[in-house]
N, C-alpha and C positions, 0 to 999 in steps of 0.2 A: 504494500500500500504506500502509495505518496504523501510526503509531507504537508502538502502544498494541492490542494484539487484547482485542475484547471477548468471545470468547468463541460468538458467536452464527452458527447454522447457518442457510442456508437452501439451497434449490436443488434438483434434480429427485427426487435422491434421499435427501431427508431430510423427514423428518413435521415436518405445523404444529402437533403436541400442546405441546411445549416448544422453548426453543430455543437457553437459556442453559444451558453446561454448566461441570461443573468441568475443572479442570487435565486430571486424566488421562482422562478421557472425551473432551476433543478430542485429544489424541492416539492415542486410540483409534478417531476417525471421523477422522482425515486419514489412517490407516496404512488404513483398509477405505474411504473414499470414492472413492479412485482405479481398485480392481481393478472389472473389467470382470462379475466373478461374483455381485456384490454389488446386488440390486436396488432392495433399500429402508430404511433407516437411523429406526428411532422412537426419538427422543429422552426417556427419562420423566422424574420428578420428582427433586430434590434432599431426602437424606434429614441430616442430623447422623446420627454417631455418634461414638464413641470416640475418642482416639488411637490409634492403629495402622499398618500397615506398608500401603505401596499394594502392591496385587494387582488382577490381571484374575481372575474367574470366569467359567466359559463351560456351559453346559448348554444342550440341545436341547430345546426345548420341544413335547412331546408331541402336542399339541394340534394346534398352528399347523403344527408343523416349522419354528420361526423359532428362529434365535441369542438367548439370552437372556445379554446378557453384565453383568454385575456389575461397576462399575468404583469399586475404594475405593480416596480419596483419604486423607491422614493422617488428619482428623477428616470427611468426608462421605464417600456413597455418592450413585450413579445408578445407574440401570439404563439399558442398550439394549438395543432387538430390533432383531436386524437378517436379513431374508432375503434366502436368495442361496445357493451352493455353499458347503457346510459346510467342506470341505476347505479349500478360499482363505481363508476367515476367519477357521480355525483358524489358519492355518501365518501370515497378518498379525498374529495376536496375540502367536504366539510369538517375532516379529522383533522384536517392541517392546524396548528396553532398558531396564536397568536396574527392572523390575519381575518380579515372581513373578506366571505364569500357572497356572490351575490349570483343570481339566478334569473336570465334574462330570456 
């Protein structure tokens, strides 16, 4: 194990689109990489914004039927899509501590 985590995904279930994430986006794919309901994990890009309070977003994307979660850090954002049983990836996001989930 590394002193020092960089930050960086890889493995069956995680897309080669990106791969560097912030603070709270890896804690948000190590609480969904484990459960078994969870098929595929896309990493997107890294946005700046604001200062502001970290929060999870989570909305179902019509389309796909893929998890679109919003993960805001103090000053960035990312997005993940992640498919797999909506129900499990809710109820992992709600376990998460110390952040506000919110359910759009």
């Amino acid at each position: 194990m590394r002193k020092h985590e960089k930050g960086l995904f890889r493995g069956r279930k995680i897309s080669n689109t990106h791969s560097t994430t912030i603070s709270l986006a890896r804690v948000v794919i190590r609480a969904l990489k484990p459960l078994e309901d969870v098929e595929k994990i896309t990493i997107g890009p890294i946005s700046r914004i604001a200062v502001g309070p970290p929060r999870i977003k989570m909305r179902t994307d019509p389309k796909s039927g893929q998890a679109h979660i919003q993960c805001r850090d103090s000053n960035s954002v990312q997005i993940l899509w992640c498919r797999g049983e909506m129900r499990a990836i809710e109820s992992a996001l709600w376990d998460i501590p110390n952040v506000k989930f919110v359910r759009t």
